[in-house]
Structure formats: structure tokens, C-alpha cells
py3Dmol code that shows the C-alpha trace and the ligand (Angstrom):
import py3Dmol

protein = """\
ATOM      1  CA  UNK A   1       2.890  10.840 -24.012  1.00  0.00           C
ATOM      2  CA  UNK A   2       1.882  11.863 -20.621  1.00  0.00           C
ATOM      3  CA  UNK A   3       4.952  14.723 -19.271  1.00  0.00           C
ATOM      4  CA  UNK A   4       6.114  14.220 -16.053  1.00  0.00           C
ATOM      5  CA  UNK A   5       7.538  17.118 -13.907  1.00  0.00           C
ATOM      6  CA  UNK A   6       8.157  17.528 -10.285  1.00  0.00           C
ATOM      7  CA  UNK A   7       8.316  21.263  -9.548  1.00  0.00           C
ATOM      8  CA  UNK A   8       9.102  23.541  -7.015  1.00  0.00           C
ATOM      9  CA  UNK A   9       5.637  23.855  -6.137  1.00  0.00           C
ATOM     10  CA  UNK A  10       5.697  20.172  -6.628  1.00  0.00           C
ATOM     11  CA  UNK A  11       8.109  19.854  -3.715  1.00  0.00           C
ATOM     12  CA  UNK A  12       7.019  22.456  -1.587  1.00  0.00           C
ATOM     13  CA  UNK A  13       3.539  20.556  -1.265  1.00  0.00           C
ATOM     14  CA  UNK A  14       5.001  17.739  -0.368  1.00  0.00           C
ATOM     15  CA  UNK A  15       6.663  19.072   2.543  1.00  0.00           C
ATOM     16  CA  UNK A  16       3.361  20.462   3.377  1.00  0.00           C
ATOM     17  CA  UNK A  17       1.521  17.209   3.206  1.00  0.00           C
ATOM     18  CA  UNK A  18       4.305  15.664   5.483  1.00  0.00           C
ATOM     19  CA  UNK A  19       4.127  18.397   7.622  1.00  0.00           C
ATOM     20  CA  UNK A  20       0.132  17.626   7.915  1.00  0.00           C
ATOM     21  CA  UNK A  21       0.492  14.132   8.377  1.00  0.00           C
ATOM     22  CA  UNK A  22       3.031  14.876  11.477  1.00  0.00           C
ATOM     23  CA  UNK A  23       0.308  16.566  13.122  1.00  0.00           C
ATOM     24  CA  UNK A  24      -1.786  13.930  12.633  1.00  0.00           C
ATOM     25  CA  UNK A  25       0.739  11.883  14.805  1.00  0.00           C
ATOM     26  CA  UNK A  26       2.398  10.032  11.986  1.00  0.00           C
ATOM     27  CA  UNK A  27       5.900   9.802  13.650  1.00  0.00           C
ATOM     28  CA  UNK A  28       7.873   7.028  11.749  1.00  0.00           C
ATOM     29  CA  UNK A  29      10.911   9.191  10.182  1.00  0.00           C
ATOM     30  CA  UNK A  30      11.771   6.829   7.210  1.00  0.00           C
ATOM     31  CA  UNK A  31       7.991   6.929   6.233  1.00  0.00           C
ATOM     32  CA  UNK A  32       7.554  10.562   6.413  1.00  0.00           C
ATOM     33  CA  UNK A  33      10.691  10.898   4.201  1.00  0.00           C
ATOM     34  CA  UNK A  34       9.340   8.261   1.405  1.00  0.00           C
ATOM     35  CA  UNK A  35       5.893  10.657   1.147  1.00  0.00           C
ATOM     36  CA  UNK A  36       8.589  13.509   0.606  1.00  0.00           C
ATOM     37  CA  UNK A  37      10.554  11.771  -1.666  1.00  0.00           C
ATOM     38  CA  UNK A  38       8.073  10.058  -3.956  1.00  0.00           C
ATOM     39  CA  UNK A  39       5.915  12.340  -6.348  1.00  0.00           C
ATOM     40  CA  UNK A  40       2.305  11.453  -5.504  1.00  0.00           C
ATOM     41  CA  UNK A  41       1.362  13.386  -8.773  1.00  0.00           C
ATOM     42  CA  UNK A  42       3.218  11.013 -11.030  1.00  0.00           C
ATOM     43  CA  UNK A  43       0.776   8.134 -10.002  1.00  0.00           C
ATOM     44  CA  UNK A  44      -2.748  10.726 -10.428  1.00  0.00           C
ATOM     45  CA  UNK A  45      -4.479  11.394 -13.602  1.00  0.00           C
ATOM     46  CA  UNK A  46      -2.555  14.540 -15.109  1.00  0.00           C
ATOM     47  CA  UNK A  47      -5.926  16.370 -14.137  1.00  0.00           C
ATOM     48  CA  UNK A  48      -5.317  16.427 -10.657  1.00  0.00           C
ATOM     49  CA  UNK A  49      -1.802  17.713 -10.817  1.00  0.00           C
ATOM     50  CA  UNK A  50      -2.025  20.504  -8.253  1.00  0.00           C
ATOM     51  CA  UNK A  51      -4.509  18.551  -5.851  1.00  0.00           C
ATOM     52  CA  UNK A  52      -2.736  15.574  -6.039  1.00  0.00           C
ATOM     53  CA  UNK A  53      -1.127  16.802  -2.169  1.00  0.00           C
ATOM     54  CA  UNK A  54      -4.552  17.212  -0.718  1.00  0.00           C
ATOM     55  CA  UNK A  55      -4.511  14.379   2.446  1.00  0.00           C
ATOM     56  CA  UNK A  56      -7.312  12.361   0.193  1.00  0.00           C
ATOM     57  CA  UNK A  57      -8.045   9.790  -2.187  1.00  0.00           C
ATOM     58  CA  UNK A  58      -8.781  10.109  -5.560  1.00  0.00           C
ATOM     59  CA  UNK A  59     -10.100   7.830  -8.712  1.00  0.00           C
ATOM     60  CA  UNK A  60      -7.761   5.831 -10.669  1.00  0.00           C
ATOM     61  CA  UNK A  61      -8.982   3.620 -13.233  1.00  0.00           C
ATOM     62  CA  UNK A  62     -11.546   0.709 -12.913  1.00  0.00           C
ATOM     63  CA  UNK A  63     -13.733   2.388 -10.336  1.00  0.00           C
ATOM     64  CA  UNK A  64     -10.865   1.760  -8.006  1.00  0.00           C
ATOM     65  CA  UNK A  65      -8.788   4.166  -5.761  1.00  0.00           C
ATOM     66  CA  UNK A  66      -5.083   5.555  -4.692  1.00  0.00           C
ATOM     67  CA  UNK A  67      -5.317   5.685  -0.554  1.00  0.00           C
ATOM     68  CA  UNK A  68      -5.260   8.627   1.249  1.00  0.00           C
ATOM     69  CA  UNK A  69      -1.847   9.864   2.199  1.00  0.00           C
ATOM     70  CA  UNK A  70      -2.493   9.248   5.771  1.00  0.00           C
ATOM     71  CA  UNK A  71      -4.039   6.025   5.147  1.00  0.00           C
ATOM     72  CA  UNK A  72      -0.393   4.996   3.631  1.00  0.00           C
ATOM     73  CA  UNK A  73       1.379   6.736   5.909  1.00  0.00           C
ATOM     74  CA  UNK A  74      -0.373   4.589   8.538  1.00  0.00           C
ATOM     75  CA  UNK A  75      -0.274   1.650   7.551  1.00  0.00           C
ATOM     76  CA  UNK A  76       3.513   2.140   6.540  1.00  0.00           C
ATOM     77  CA  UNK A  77       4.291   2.622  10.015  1.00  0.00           C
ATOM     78  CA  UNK A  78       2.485  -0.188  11.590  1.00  0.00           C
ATOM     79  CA  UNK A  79       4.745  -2.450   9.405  1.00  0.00           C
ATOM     80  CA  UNK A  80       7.778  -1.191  11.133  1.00  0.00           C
ATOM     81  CA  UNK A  81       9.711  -2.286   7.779  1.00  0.00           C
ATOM     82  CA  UNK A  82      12.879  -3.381   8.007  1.00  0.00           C
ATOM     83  CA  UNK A  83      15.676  -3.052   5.118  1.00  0.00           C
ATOM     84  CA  UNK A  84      14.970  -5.781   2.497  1.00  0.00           C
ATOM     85  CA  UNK A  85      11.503  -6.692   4.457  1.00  0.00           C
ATOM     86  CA  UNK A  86       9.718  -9.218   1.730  1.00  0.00           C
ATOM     87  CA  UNK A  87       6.298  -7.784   1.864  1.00  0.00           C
ATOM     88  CA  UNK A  88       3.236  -9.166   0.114  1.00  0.00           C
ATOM     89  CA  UNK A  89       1.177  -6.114  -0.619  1.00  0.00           C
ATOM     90  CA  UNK A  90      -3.051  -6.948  -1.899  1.00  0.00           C
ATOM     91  CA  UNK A  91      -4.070  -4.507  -3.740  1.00  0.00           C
ATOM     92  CA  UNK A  92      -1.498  -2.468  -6.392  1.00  0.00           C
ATOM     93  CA  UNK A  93      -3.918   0.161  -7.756  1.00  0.00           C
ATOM     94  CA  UNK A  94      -1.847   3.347  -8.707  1.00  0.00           C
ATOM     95  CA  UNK A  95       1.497   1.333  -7.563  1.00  0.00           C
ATOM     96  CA  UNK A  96       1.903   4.558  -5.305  1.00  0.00           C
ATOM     97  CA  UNK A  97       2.014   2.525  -1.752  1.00  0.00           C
ATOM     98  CA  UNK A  98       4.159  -0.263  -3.296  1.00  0.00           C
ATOM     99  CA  UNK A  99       6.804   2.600  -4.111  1.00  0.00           C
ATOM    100  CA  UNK A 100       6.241   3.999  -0.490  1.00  0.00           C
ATOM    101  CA  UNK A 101       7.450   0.225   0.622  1.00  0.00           C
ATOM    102  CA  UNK A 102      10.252  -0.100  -2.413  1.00  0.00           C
ATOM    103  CA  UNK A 103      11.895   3.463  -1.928  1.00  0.00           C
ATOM    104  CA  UNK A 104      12.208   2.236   2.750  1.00  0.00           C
ATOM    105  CA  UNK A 105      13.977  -0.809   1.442  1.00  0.00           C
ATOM    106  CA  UNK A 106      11.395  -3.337   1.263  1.00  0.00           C
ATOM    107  CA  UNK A 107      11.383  -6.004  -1.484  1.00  0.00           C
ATOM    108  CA  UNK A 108       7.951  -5.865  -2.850  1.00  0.00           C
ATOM    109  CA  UNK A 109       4.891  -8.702  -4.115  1.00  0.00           C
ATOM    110  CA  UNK A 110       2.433  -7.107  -5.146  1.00  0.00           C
ATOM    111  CA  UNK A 111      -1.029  -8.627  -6.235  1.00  0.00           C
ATOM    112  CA  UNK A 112      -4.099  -6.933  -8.181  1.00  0.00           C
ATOM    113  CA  UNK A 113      -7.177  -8.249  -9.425  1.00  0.00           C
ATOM    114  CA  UNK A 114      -8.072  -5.879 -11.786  1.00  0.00           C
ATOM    115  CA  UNK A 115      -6.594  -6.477 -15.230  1.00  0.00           C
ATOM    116  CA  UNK A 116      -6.807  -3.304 -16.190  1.00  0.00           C
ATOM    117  CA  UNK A 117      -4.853  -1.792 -13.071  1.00  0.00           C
ATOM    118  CA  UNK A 118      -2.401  -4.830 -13.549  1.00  0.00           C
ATOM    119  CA  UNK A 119      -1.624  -3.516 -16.698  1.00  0.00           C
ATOM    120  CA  UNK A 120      -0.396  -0.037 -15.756  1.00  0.00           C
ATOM    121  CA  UNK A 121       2.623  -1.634 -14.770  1.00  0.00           C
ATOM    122  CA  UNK A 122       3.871  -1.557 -18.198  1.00  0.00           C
ATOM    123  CA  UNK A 123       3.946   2.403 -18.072  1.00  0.00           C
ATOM    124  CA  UNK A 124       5.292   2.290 -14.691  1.00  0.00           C
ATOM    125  CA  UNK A 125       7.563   5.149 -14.085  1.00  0.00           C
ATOM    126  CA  UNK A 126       9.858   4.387 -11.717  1.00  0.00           C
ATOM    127  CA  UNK A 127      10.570   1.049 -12.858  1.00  0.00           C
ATOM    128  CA  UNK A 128      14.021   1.289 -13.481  1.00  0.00           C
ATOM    129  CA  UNK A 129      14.677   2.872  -9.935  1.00  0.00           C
ATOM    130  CA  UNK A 130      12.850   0.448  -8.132  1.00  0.00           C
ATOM    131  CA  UNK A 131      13.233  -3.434  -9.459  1.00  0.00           C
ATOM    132  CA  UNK A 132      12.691  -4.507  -5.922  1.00  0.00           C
ATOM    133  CA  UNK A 133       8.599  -4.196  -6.819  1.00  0.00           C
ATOM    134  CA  UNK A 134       7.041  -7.507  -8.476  1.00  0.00           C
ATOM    135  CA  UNK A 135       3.855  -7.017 -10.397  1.00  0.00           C
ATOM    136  CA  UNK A 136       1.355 -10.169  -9.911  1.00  0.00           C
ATOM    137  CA  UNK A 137      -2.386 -10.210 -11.594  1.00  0.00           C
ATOM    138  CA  UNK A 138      -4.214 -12.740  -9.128  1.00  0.00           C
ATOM    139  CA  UNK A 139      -6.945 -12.747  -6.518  1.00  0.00           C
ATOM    140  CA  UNK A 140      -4.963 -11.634  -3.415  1.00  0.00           C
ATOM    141  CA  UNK A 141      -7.122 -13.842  -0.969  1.00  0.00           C
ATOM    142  CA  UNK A 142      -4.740 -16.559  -2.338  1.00  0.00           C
ATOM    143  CA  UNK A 143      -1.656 -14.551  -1.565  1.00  0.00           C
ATOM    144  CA  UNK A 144       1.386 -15.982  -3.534  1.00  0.00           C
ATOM    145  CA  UNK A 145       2.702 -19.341  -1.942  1.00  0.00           C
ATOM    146  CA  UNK A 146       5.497 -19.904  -4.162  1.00  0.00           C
ATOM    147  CA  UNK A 147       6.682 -17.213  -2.937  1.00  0.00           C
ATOM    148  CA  UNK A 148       5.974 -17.286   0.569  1.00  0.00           C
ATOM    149  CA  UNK A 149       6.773 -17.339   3.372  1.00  0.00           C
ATOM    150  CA  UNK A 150       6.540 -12.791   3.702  1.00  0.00           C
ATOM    151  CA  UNK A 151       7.915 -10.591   6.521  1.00  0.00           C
ATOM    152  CA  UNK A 152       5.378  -8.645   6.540  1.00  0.00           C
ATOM    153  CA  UNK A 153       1.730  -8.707   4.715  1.00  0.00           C
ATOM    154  CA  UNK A 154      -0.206  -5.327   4.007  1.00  0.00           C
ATOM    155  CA  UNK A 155      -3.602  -5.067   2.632  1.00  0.00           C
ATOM    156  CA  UNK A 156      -5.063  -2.054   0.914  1.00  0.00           C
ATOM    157  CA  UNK A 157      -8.653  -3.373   0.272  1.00  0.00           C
ATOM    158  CA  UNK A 158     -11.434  -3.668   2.915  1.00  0.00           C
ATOM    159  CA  UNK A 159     -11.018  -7.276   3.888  1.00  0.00           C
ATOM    160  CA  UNK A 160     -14.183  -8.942   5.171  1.00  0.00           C
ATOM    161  CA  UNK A 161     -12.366 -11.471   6.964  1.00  0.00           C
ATOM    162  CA  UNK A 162      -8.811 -12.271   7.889  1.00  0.00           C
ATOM    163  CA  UNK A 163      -7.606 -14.346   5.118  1.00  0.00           C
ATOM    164  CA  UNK A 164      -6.317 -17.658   6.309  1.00  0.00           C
ATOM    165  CA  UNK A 165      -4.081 -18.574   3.497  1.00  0.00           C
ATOM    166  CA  UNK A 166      -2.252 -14.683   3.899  1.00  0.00           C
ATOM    167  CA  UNK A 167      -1.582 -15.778   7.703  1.00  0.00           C
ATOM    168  CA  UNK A 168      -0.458 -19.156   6.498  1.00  0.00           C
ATOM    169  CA  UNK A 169       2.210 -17.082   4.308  1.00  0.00           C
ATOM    170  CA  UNK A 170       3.358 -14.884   7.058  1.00  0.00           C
ATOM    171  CA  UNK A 171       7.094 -15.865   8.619  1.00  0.00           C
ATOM    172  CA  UNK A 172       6.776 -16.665  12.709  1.00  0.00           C
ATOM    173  CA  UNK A 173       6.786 -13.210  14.241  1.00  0.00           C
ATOM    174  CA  UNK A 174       5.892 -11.791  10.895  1.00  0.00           C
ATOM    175  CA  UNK A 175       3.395  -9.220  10.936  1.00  0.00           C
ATOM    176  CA  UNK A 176      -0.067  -8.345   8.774  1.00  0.00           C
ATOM    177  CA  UNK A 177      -1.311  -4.826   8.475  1.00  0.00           C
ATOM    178  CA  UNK A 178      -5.140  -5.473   7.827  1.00  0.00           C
ATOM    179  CA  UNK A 179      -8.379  -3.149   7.350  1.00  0.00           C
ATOM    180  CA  UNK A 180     -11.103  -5.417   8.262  1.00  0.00           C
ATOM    181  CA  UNK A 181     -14.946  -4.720   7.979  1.00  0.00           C
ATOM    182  CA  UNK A 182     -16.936  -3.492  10.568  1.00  0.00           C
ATOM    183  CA  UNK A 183     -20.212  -2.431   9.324  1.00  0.00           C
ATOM    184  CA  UNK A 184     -19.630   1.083   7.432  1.00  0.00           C
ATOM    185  CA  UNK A 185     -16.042   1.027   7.989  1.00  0.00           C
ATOM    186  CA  UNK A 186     -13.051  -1.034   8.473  1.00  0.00           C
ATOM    187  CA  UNK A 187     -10.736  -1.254  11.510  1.00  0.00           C
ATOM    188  CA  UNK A 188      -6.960  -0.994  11.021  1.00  0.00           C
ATOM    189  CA  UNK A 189      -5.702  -4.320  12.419  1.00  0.00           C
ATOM    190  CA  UNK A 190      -1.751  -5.391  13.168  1.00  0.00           C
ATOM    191  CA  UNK A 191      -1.433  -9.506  13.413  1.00  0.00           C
ATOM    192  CA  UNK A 192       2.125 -10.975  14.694  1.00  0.00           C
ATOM    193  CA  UNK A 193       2.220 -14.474  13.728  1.00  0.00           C
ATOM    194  CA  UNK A 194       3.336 -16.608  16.427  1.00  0.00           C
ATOM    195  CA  UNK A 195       6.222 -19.828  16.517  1.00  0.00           C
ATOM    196  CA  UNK A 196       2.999 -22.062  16.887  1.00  0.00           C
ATOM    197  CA  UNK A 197       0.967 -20.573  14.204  1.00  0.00           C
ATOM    198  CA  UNK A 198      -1.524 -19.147  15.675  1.00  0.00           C
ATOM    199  CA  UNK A 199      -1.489 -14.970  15.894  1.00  0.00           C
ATOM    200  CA  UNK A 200      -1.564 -11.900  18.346  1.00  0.00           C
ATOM    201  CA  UNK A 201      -3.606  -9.446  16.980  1.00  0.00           C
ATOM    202  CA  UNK A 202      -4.193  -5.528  17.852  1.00  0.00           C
ATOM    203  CA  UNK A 203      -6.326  -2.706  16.987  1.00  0.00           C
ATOM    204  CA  UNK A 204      -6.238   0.545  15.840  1.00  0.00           C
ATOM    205  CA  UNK A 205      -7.897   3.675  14.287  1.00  0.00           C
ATOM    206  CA  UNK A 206     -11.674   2.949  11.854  1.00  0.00           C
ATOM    207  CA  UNK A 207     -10.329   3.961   8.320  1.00  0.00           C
ATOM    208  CA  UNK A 208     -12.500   3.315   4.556  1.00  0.00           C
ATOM    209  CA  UNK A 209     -11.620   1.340   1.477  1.00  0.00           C
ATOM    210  CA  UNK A 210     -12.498   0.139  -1.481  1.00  0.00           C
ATOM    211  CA  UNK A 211     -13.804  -3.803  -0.652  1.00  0.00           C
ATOM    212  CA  UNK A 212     -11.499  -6.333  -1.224  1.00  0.00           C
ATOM    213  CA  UNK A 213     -13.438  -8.665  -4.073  1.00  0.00           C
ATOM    214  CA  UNK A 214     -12.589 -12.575  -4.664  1.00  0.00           C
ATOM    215  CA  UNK A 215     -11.442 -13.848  -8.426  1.00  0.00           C
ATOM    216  CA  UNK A 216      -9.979 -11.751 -11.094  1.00  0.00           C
ATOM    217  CA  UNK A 217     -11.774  -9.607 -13.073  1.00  0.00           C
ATOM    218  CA  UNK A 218     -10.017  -9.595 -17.174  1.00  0.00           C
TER     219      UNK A 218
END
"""
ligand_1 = """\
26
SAH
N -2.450 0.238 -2.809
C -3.260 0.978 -3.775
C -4.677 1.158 -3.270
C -5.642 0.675 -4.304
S -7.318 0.510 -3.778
C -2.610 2.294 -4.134
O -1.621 2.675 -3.526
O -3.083 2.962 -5.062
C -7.431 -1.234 -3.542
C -7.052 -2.113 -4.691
O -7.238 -3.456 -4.271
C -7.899 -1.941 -5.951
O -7.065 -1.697 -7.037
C -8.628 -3.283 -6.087
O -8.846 -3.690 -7.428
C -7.660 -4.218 -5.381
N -8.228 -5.480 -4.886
C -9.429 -5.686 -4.297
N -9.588 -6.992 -3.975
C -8.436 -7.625 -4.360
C -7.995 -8.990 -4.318
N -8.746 -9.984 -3.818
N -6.762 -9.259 -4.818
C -5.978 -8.280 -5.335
N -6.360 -6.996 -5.414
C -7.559 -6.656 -4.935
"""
view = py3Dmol.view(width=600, height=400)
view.addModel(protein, "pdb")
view.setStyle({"model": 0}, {"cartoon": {"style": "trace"}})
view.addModel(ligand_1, "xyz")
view.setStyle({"model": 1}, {"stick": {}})
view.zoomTo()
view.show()
């Protein structure tokens, strides 16, 4: 059984990394205080306990990654969550950014393709503390229309495209946080879906993920 322990130094790291990621103009309060709050370290390999507060991303299982600190911390913000938000999050990985979203209120969907990643869930610590996160093994370019339509829509895979049927699922002036390819890298996109349908959409800073892949993979 893997022993989980946040420390002093623990903590103290933390503040560090939220310190860091204030620099780097990350100014949304109620984000900044999530990163403090949740242990990053619970969601690493126990290998990488005392790096797990470096601003980077690390390996998790299935050749697959947990974001970058600031790469959460971004895309947090450019949600501009609201208490009890329903978000549709593609992409669960380590479940670290779906606890980011759970512990600012939001209630959370959240889809992975990997079966393998899916079933981490089962050992999920903070499920008891947060039963506002819902676990979902599908292909995340279908998004979940039973459950539709979201508040807001965040995607933590490199997304060639905008996905129509995610926009489709998206509330009128519901908003989509969106890394979209761009050769080498992917630029952070914010859509605001419109009364009519259609969508506003702006741009922001060139960030790099792990491509978001069609079908499941058991
Ligand atoms: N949000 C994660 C980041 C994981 S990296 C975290 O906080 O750790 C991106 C994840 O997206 C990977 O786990 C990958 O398997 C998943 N993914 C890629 N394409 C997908 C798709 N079409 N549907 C659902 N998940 C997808």
C-alpha cells in the first residue's frame, strides 16, 4: 500500500510553486489557492515525491502525462469557474486537474480513453472528499451528451481540431478552454458559445501536450 503524507516540506513547496506561478502572471485567487491546497505529490509516482513541486510535467502511466502546474493553473483561470460550474473535462490522466476544478466548486465529467488511466479511479484518494468528480472511460471527441449541455468544457490533450460535437454540448455563453495544434505546438484557445450557436473564439499563450487520440484504447 502506497503511504501518503503531506509534510511540512510538503507544504512549504507548495507555497513556493504558487508563489512561482504568481510571477508568471497567474492572478486568479481561488486557483492559486486550489494548487496550495491540493497535494500534487499524492497524484505522482512515489518516486518523484520531492520533485513533484517542480513547475513541470511528469510520466504517469500509459505513456501519458500530469500537466505542468502552470499549464493547469492556466487553463483554470481562463474558465473563470463559477460555484457548481458543470464542466466536461477530456482527458483525466493523474485526476490531478479534475481535483483542481472539484476542490473551486465545480461539478466535474470527466472522460479518458485510456483504460488503464480510467482505472486509477478505483484507488483514487480523495474520493470521499470530492464526489462532485464523475469518472467516464470514452473517446472524449464524443463528449458525453446525456449529460450535456456543460458550463464550461476544458481539454487537456492537444486537439487537432475543434471538436464539433464538444461545442454542440456547450450551454449558450458557455465557454471551452482548448489547446489546438499548430505545427510543433498547440495554442491555448477560449470559445464562448453564442445564443445562435455559433462561437466567439480568442487566443492565447503556445503551450505542449500529449495529442488528443480518437477511440478507446482497452
Ligand atoms: N488532465 C490530466 C492530463 C493528462 S494528459 C492530468 O491532470 O493529469 C492528457 C490525457 O488525455 C491522457 O491521459 C490521454 O490518454 C487523454 N486523452 C487523449 N485523447 C483523448 C480522448 N479522445 N478522449 C479522452 N481522453 C483522451
Amino acid at each position: 500500500m502506497r503511504k501518503y503524507e503531506d509534510t511540512y516540506q510538503h507544504k512549504g513547496l507548495r507555497r513556493q510553486l504558487v508563489n512561482l506561478l504568481r510571477e508568471k502572471g497567474i492572478s486568479d485567487e481561488a486557483v492559486l489557492e486550489a494548487i496550495n491546497t491540493i497535494p500534487r505529490h499524492y497524484f505522482l509516482d512515489s518516486a518523484f515525491d520531492k520533485i513533484a513541486y517542480e513547475d513541470r510535467a511528469f510520466a504517469i502511466a500509459a505513456g501519458q502525462t500530469i500537466s505542468q502546474p502552470y499549464t493547469v493553473a492556466y487553463q483554470t483561470q481562463l474558465l473563470q469557474l463559477k460555484k457548481n460550474d458543470k464542466v466536461l473535462e477530456i482527458g483525466t490522466g493523474s485526476v490531478y486537474q479534475a481535483t483542481i476544478l472539484a476542490e473551486i466548486g465545480a461539478r466535474v465529467y470527466t472522460i479518458e480513453r485510456q483504460k488503464k488511466l480510467y482505472e486509477l479511479q478505483k484507488d483514487y484518494y480523495f474520493k470521499k472528499k470530492y464526489p462532485n468528480i464523475k469518472f467516464f472511460f470514452g473517446d472524449g471527441f464524443e463528449g458525453l451528451p446525456t449529460f450535456a449541455p456543460f458550463d464550461k468544457v476544458i481539454i487537456t490533450a492537444a486537439a487537432p481540431f475543434i471538436p464539433p460535437k464538444l461545442v454542440q454540448q456547450l450551454r449558450p455563453g458557455g465557454m471551452m478552454v482548448i489547446p489546438v495544434d499548430e505545427g510543433d505546438n498547440q495554442r491555448m484557445l477560449r470559445i464562448t458559445k453564442k445564443e445562435d450557436g455559433s462561437y466567439a473564439e480568442e487566443s492565447f499563450e503556445k503551450f505542449s501536450f500529449v495529442p488528443m487520440l480518437t477511440g478507446k484504447n482497452h
